[in-house]
C-alpha positions in Angstrom: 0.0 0.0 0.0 2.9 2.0 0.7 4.6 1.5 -2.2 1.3 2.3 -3.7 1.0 6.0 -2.9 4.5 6.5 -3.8 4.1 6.1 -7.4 0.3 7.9 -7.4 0.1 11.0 -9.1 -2.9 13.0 -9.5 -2.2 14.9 -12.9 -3.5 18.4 -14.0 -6.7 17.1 -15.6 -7.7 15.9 -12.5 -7.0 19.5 -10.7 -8.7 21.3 -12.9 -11.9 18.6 -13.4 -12.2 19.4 -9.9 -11.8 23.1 -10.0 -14.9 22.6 -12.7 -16.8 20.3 -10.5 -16.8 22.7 -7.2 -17.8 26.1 -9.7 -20.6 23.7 -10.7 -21.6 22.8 -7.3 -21.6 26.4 -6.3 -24.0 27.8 -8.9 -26.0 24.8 -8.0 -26.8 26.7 -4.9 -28.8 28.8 -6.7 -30.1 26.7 -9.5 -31.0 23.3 -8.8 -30.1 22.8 -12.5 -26.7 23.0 -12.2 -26.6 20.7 -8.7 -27.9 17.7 -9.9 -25.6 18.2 -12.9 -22.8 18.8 -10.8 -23.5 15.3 -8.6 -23.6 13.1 -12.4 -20.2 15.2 -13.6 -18.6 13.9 -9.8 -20.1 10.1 -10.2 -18.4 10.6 -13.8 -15.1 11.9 -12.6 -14.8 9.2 -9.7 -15.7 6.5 -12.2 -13.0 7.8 -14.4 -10.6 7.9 -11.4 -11.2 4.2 -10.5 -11.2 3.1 -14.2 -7.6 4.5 -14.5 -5.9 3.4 -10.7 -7.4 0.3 -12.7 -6.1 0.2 -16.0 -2.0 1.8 -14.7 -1.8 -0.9 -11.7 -3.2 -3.9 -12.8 0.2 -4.9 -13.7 3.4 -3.6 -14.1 3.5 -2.2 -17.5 6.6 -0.2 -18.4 10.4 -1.7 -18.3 13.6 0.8 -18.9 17.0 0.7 -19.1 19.8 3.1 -19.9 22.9 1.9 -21.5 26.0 4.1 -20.6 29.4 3.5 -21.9 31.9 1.2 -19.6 33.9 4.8 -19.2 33.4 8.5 -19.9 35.9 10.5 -21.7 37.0 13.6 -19.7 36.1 17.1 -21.8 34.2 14.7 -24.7 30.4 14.2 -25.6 29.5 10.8 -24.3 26.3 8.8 -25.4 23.9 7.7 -23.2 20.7 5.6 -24.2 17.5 4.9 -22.9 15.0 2.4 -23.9 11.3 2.1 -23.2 8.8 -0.8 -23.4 5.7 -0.8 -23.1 3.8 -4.2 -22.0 0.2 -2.8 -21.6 -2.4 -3.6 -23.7 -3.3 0.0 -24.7 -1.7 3.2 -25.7 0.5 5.3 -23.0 2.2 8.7 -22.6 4.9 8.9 -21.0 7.1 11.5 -19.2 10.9 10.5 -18.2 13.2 11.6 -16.5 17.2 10.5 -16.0 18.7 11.2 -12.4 21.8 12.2 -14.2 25.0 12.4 -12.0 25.2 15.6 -9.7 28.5 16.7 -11.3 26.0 17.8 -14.9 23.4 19.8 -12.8 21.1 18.9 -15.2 17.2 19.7 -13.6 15.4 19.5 -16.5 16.3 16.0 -17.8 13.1 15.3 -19.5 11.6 13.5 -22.4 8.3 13.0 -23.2 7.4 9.8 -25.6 4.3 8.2 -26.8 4.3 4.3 -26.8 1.7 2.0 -28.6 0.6 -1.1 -26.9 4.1 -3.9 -26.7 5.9 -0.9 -28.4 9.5 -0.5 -27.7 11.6 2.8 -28.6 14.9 4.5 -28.1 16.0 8.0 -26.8 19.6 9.3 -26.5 21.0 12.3 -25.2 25.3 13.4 -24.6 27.0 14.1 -21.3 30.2 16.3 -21.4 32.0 15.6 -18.0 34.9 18.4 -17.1 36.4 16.5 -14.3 37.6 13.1 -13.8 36.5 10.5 -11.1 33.4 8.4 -10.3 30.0 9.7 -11.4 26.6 8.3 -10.2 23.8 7.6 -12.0 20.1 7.1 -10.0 17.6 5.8 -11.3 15.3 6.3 -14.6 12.1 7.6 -13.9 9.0 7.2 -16.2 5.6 9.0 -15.4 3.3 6.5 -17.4 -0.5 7.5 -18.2 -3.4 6.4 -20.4 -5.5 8.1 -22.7 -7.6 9.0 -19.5 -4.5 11.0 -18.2 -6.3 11.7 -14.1 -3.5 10.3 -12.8 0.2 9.4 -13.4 2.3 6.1 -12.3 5.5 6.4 -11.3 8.5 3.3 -12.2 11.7 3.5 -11.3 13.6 1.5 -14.0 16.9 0.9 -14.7 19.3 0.5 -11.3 21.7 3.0 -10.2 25.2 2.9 -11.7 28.8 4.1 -11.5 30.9 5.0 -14.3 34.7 6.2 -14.1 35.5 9.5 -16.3 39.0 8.9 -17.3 41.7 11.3 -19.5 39.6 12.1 -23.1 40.3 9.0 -24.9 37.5 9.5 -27.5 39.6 11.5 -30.4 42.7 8.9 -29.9 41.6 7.7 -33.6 41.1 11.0 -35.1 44.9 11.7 -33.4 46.0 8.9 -35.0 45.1 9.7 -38.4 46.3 13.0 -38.4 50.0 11.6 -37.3 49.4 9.0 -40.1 48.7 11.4 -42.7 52.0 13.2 -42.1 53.9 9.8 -41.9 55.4 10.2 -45.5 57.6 13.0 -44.6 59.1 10.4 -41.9 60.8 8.6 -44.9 63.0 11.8 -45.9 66.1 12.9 -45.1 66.9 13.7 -41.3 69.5 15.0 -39.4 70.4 12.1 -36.6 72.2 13.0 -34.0 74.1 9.9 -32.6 75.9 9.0 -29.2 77.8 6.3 -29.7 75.9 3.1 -31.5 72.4 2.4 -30.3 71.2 -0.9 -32.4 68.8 -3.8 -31.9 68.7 -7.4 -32.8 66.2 -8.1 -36.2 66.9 -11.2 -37.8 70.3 -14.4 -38.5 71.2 -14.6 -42.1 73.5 -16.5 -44.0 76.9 -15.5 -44.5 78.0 -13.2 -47.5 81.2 -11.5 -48.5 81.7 -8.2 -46.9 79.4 -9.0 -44.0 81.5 -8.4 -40.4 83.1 -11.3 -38.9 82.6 -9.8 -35.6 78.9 -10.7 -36.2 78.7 -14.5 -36.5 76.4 -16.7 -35.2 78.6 -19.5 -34.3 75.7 -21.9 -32.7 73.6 -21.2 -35.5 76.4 -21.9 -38.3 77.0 -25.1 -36.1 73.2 -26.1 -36.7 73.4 -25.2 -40.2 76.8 -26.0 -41.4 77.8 -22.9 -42.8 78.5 -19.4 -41.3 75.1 -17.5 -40.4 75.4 -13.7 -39.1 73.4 -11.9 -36.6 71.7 -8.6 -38.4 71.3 -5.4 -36.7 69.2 -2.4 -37.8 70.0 1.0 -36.2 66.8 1.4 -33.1 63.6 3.0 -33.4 62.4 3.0 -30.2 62.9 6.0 -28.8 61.7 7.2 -25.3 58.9 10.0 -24.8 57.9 11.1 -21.2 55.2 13.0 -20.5 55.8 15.5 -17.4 52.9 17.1 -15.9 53.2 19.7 -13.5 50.5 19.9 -10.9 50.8 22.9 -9.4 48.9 26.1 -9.1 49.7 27.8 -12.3 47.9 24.5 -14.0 44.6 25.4 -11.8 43.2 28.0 -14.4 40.6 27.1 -15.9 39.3 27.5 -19.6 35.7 26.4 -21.5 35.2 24.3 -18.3 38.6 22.1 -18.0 41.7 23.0 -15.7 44.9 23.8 -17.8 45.9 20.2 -15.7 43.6 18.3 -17.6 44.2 19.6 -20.6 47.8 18.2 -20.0 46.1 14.9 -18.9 44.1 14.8 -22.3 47.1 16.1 -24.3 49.2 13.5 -22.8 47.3 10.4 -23.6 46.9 11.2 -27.0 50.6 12.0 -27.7 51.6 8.5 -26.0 49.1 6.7 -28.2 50.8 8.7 -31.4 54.1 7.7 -30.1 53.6 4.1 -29.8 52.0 3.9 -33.4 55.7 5.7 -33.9 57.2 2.3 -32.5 58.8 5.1 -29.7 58.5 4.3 -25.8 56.1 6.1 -24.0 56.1 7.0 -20.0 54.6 9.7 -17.5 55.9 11.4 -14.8 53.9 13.9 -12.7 54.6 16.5 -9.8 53.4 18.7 -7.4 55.6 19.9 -4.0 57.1 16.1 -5.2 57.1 13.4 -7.8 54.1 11.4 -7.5 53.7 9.1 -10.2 56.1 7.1 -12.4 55.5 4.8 -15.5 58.6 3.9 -16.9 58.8 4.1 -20.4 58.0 1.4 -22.2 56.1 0.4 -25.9 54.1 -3.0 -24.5 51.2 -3.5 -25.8 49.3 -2.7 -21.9 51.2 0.3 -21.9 48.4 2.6 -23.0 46.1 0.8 -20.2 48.9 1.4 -17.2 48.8 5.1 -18.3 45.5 5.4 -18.7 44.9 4.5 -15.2 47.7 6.4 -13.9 46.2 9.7 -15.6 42.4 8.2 -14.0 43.9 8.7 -10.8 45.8 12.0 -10.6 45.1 14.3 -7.7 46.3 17.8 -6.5 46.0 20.3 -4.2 47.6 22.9 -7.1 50.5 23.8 -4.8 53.9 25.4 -5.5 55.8 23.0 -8.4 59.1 21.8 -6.9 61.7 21.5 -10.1 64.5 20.6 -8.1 63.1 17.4 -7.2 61.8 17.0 -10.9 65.5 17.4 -11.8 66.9 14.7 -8.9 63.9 12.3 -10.3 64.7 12.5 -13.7 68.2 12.5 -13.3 68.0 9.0 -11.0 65.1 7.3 -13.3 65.4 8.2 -16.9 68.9 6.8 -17.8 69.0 7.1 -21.5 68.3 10.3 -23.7 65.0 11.0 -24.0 62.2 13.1 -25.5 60.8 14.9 -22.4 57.2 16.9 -22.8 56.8 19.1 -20.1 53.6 20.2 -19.3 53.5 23.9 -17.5 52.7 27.0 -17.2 54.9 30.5 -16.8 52.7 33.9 -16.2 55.9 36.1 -15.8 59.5 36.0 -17.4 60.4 36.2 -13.5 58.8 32.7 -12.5 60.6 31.2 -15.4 63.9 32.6 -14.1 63.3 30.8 -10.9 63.5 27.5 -12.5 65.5 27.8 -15.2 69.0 26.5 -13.8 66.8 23.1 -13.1 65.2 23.5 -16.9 69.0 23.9 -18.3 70.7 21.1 -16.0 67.5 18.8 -17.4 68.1 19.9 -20.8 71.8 19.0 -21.4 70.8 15.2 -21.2 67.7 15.2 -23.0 66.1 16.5 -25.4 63.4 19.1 -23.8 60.2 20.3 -24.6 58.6 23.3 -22.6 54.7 23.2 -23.2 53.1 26.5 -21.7 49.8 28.1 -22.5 48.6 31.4 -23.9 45.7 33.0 -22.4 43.4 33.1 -24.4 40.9 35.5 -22.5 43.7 37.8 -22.8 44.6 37.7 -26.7 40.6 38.2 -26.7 41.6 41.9 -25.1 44.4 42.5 -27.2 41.6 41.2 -30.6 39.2 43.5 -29.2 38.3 47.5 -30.5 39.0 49.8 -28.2 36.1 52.3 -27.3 37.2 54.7 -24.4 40.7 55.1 -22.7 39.6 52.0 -19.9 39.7 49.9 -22.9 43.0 51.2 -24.4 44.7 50.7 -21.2 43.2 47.2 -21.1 44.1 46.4 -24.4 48.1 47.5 -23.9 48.7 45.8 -20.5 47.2 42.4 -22.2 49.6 43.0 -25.3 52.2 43.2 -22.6 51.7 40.2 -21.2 50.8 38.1 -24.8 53.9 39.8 -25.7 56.2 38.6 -22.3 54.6 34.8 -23.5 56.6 35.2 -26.6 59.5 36.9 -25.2 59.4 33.4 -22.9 59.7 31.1 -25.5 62.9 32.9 -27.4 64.1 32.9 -23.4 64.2 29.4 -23.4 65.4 28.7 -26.9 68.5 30.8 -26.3 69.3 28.4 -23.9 68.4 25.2 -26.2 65.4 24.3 -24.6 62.3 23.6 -27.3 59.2 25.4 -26.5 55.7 25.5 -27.6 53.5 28.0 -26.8 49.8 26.8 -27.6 46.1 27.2 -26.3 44.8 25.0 -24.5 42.1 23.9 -26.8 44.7 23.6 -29.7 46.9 21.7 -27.1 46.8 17.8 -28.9 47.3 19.2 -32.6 50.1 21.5 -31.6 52.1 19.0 -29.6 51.5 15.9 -32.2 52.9 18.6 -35.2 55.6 19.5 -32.7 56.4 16.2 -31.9 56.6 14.7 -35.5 58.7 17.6 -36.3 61.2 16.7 -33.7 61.1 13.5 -34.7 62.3 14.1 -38.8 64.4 16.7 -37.7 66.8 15.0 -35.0 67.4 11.7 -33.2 66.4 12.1 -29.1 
């Protein structure tokens, strides 16, 4: 009985049949007419009334169920379906509503659908989380009633569910294309750079004149009677480290995402360019400290470990510690490498502060600063001027757009790559910067 009243509801017909039935009943007073009208209209209404309780709860008519993807992808449109049946033996309306996760604030989540008797049908709307971690789904909601329409039953369909929001994986195949569409110019002539000789074991062949000696196989020639030679082909694999710094500078936020998760997004799709590359991809992340590490490596569950490393980044955006960043990278990352760091530099004076560390980094590997323009700024500096505010506006953000750039030929003094980007142009920048690196020098 309980459960009963819970999913009762009288709907607006039945208001205002009432609000009819009592201006009846009034005039009545005064003209018998209209009373005994007024008592037939009542016996119609309540008839009515029983007729539908009837028809809604004689069984339980409706099933739903929403179909969400296993994961959402951070800063990306996501899919989610719904889909009705209807098992009564007559035509419905229905009203529905999703109890979308709180992190949306969606209140008006509704979707109104007519169903024919056993007649199932589809709806689909898109969810576009900005922050990673677990979201909560309640429960679907359909107000069901029949042509009658004095009242309204409530089911709650489809069980309440948890999805994960990890690092925007969604344009990973769009990323890819674009590298792929660019992969002829990786067949032309380069400028490699070479420490000593860095070369990796590819097949055993047989023995011809010219081949070095120092390069027999002597089991194999054993096996085969004549002399077999191991070949070697200069390596590929190179290693590329994604470095995100999590410190306040990479708490601004823009269209909705952090400048950190913009990194976080950028970062996965580079590694997944990178392995199609054959190269060796890894992360390291930092705050006051180093916090995570994935060693580099091109395994085929590399993309997952990372994945799930990103998933689970956390920060309370304090002050960026590059001296430990140095000391990590220094004690972890043995061999020269292709390091992308992710940061951000408001003033020529907070790149100062860590430049020494920057430099020191820099002599080993190869270095990539990645730092953002503001784009709310260069809006200023776009904009016409109308009175003096504005013009003063307009030349204190040209002086700040203009000490960005002034960063960049800063660092490259120095030898230190930079690329100075938006954030929403932060994947296509850094896979054109990174395949450029790539033709033009060996790591």
């Amino acid at each position: 009985m309980i459960r009963f009243y819970k999913s009762l509801y009288f709907s607006n017909r039945l208001y205002l049949s009432l609000t009819v039935l009592v201006c009846i009943f009034i005039i009545g007073q005064f003209v018998p007419f209209f009373f005994y009208t007024g008592q037939f209209l009542l016996l119609t209404v309540l008839i009515l009334l029983l007729l539908d309780i009837f028809l809604l709860f004689k069984k339980s008519g409706i099933e739903g169920q929403r179909t969400v993807p296993n994961r959402f992808s951070n800063g990306d449109a996501n899919q989610v379906e719904i889909s009705i049946l209807n098992q009564y033996d007559f035509a419905i309306n229905t009203e529905i509503i999703d109890e979308a996760p709180n992190q949306f604030q969606h209140r008006n989540l509704k979707f109104q659908l007519g169903l024919k008797p056993n007649e199932s049908k589809n709806l689909s709307y898109k969810l576009t989380p900005k922050e990673r971690g677990e979201y909560e789904f309640g429960y679907v909601l359909v107000y069901v009633n029949s042509q009658i329409r004095l009242i309204k039953r409530r089911f709650n369909t489809s069980k309440p569910t948890t999805v994960k929001t990890y690092p925007s994986f969604l344009n990973l195949q769009k990323y890819e294309l674009i590298a792929a569409s660019r992969r002829l110019k990786d067949y032309g002539p380069k400028r490699l750079r070479k420490i000593g000789q860095s070369t990796e074991f590819d097949h055993i062949k047989e023995y011809t004149i010219g081949d070095d000696t120092r390069k027999i196989n002597w089991t194999a020639s054993a096996r085969r009677n004549h002399l077999m030679v191991n070949h070697f082909v200069d390596e590929r694999s190179q290693s590329v480290y994604s470095i995100i710094d999590k410190g306040r500078t990479m708490k601004m936020p823009f269209e909705g995402l952090s400048l950190l998760d913009y990194a976080i997004n950028a970062s996965l799709v580079i590694s997944n360019v990178a392995l199609k590359k054959e190269d060796k991809v890894g992360l390291i992340s930092f705050e006051d400290k180093v916090e995570s590490i994935v060693p580099a490596s091109k395994k085929e569950n590399q993309m997952a470990k990372l994945m799930e490393a990103l998933y689970a980044q956390k920060t309370s955006f304090q002050e960026s510690d590059f001296s430990n960043l140095f000391l990590t990278i220094n004690s972890k990352v043995q061999s020269r490498s292709l390091l992308l760091l992710y940061t951000n530099f408001e003033s020529t004076y907070s790149l100062k502060r860590q430049l020494s560390f920057l430099k020191k980094i820099a002599r080993k590997h190869l270095l990539l600063i990645i730092y953002f323009e503001n784009t709310e700024i260069k809006k200023l500096t776009e904009s016409k001027s109308q009175n003096l505010q504005d013009i003063y506006y307009r030349v204190i953000a040209e002086s700040f757009e203009f000490e960005k750039r002034q960063m960049a030929k800063y660092l490259n003094q120095h030898g230190i790559n930079t690329l100075l980007t938006t954030p929403q142009n932060l994947s296509i920048d850094l896979i054109n910067k990174y395949l450029e690196l790539k033709r033009s020098v060996a790591y």
